[in-house]
C-alpha positions in Angstrom: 15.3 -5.2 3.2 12.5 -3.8 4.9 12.8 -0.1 6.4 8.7 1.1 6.3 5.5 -0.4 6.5 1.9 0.6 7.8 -0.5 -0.7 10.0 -3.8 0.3 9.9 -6.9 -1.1 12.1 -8.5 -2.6 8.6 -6.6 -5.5 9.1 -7.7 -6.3 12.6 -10.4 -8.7 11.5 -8.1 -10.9 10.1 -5.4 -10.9 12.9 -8.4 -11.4 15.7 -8.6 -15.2 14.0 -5.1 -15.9 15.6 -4.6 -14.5 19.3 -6.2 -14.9 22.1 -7.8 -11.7 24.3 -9.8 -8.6 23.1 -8.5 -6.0 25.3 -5.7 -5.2 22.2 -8.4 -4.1 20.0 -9.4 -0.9 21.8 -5.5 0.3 22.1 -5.3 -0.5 18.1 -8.9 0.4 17.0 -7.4 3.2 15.9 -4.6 2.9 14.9 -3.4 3.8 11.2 0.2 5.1 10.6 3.3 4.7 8.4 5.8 2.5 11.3 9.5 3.4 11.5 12.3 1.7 13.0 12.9 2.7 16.9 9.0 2.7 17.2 6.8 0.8 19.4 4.3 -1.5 17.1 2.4 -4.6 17.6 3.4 -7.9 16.9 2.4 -12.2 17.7 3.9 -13.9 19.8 3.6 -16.9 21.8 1.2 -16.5 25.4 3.5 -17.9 27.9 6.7 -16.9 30.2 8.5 -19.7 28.3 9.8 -17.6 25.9 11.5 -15.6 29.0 14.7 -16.3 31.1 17.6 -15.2 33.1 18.4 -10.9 33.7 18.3 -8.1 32.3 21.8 -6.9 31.5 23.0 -3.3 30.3 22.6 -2.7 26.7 22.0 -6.7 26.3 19.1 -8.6 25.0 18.2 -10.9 28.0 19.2 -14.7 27.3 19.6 -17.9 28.6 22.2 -20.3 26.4 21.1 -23.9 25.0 24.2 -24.0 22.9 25.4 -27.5 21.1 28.6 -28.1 20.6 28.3 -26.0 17.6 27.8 -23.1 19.7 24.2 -21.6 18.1 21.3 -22.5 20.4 19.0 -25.2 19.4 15.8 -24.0 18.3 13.1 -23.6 21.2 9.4 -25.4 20.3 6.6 -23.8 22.4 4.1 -26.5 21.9 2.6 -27.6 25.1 1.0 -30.9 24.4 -2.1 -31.1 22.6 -3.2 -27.6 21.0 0.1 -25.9 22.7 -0.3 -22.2 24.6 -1.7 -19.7 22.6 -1.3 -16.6 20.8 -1.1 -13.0 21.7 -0.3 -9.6 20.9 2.4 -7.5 22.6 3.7 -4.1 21.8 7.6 -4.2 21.0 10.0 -1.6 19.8 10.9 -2.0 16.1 15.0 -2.5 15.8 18.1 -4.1 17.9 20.0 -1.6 19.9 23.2 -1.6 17.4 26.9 -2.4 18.6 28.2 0.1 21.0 24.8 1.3 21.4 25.0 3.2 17.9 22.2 3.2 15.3 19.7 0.7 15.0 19.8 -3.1 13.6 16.0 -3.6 12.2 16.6 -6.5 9.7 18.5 -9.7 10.0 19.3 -12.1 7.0 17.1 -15.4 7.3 20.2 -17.4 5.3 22.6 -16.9 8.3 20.7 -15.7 11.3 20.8 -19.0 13.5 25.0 -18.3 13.1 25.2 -14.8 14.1 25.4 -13.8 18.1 23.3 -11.0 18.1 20.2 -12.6 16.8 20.7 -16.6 17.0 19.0 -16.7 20.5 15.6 -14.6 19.7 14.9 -16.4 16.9 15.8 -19.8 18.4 13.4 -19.0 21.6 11.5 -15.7 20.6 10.0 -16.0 17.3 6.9 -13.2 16.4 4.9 -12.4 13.6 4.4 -8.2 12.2 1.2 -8.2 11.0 1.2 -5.0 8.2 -0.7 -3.6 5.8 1.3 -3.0 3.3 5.6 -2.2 3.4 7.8 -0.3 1.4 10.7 0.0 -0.6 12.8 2.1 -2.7 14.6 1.6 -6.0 18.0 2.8 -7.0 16.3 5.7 -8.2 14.9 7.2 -4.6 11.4 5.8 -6.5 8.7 4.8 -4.0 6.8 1.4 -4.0 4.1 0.1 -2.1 3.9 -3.4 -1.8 0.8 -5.3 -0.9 -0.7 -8.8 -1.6 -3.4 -9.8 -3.9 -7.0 -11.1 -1.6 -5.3 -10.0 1.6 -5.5 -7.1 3.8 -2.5 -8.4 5.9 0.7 -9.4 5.5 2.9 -11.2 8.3 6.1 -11.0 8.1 8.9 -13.4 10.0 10.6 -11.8 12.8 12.0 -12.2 16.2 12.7 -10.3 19.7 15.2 -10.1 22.8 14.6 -8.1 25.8 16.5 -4.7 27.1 16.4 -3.0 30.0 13.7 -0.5 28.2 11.5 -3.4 26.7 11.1 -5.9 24.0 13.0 -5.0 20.7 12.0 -6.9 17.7 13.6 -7.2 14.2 12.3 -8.6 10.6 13.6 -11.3 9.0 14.5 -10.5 4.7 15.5 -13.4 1.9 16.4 -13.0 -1.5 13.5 -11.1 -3.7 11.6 -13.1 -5.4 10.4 -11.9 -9.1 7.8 -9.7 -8.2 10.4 -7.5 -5.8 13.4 -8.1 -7.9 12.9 -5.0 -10.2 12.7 -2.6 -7.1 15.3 -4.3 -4.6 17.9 -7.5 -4.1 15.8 -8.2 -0.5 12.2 -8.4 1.0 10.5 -9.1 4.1 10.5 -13.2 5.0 6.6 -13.4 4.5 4.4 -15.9 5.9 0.9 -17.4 4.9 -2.0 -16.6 8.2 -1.9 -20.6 8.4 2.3 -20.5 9.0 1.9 -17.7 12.0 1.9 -20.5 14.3 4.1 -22.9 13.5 6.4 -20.2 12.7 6.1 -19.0 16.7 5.4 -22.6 18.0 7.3 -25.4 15.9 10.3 -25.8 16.1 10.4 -27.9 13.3 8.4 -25.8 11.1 10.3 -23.0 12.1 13.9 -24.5 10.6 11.6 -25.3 6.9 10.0 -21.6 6.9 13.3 -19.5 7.4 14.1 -20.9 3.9 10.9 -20.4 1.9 10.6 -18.4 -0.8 8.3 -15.2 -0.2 4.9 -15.2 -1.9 4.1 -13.1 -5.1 2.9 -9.5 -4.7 1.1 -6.5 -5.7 3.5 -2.9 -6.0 2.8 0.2 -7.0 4.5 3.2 -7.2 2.7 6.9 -7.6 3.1 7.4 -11.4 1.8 3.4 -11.9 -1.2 1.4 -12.0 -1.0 -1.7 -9.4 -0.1 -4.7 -11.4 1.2 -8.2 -10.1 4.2 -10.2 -11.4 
């Protein structure tokens, strides 16, 4: 799963390459802080209205339905012709409003989230990217690891949004743990490569492959523990 990470302005540099605008940089130029879920961080997504539709209900995400026959909506491809819109970053608040309004859904599994009704319409029509610095997660025994990737100040991690009556909510997609998250927990983030951040948004196609790639090989460390890579 994926219940902490931390965004700090080091990693701006690398996330300027992808969206469009500089007016985000002085609101995040600053910016450096451990992010919880039911807080407002930054996140990609796609720079048009297309990825917007229909009302805003009470304690509802805002949708339109494409269903097929099987009943989940077909994924939505952004790409406008030749070079498609671009890229930008929005603020959004970090969890789904949970059922009955109770607690807060933050993950969603990648293996079944185009079946399940709460999150098969964002991440058919609003896919985003979290750029973080590094997350973290917790073994069985309440130990602490920071996890980071080798040659990157940046990790983006898969996730999607739907719209409430107080804002965008967004959630992060997790898949099984690969070996170097295996010893700590069964689950981690759905990471993509910087050159995947916009097909991910944008391709509908692309979009169907990256939901089931395997995450790449990182850095942890813990506080007692030198930072090693497996």
């Amino acid at each position: 799963m994926c219940g902490r990470y931390h965004f700090s302005f080091d990693l701006m540099d690398e996330v300027a390459g992808l969206v469009e605008g500089t007016d985000w940089k002085l609101e995040l130029g600053l910016m450096d802080k451990d992010i919880h879920p039911g807080e407002v961080a930054p996140v990609i997504t796609v720079r048009t209205e297309a990825a917007y539709g229909g009302e805003y209900q009470k304690g509802a995400p805002e949708i339109q339905n494409h269903r097929q026959e099987t009943g989940a909506p077909e994924i939505q491809d952004h790409r406008q012709g030749t070079g498609g819109p671009g890229l930008q970053i929005r603020r959004q608040r970090w969890g789904f409003p949970g059922p009955g309004g109770k607690g807060l859904v933050f993950n969603a599994r990648s293996e079944s989230v185009t079946e399940k009704p709460m999150f098969r319409e964002g991440v058919a029509r609003r896919r985003v990217a979290v750029p973080v610095s590094w997350f973290y997660e917790w073994n069985k025994s309440k130990e602490k690891y920071t996890f980071t990737r080798e040659g990157s100040r940046v990790l983006f991690l898969a996730g999607f949004y739907n719209r409430y009556q107080d804002g965008e909510h967004f959630v992060i997609l997790t898949t099984e743990a690969n070996s170097s998250m295996a010893p700590v927990h069964s689950r981690m983030p759905l990471i993509l490569d910087k050159d995947q951040v916009r097909d991910w948004i944008l391709d509908s196609d692309r979009t169907r492959e990256l939901l089931g790639q395997v995450p790449p090989e990182l850095l942890k460390s813990c506080e007692y523990e030198q930072q090693t890579l497996f």
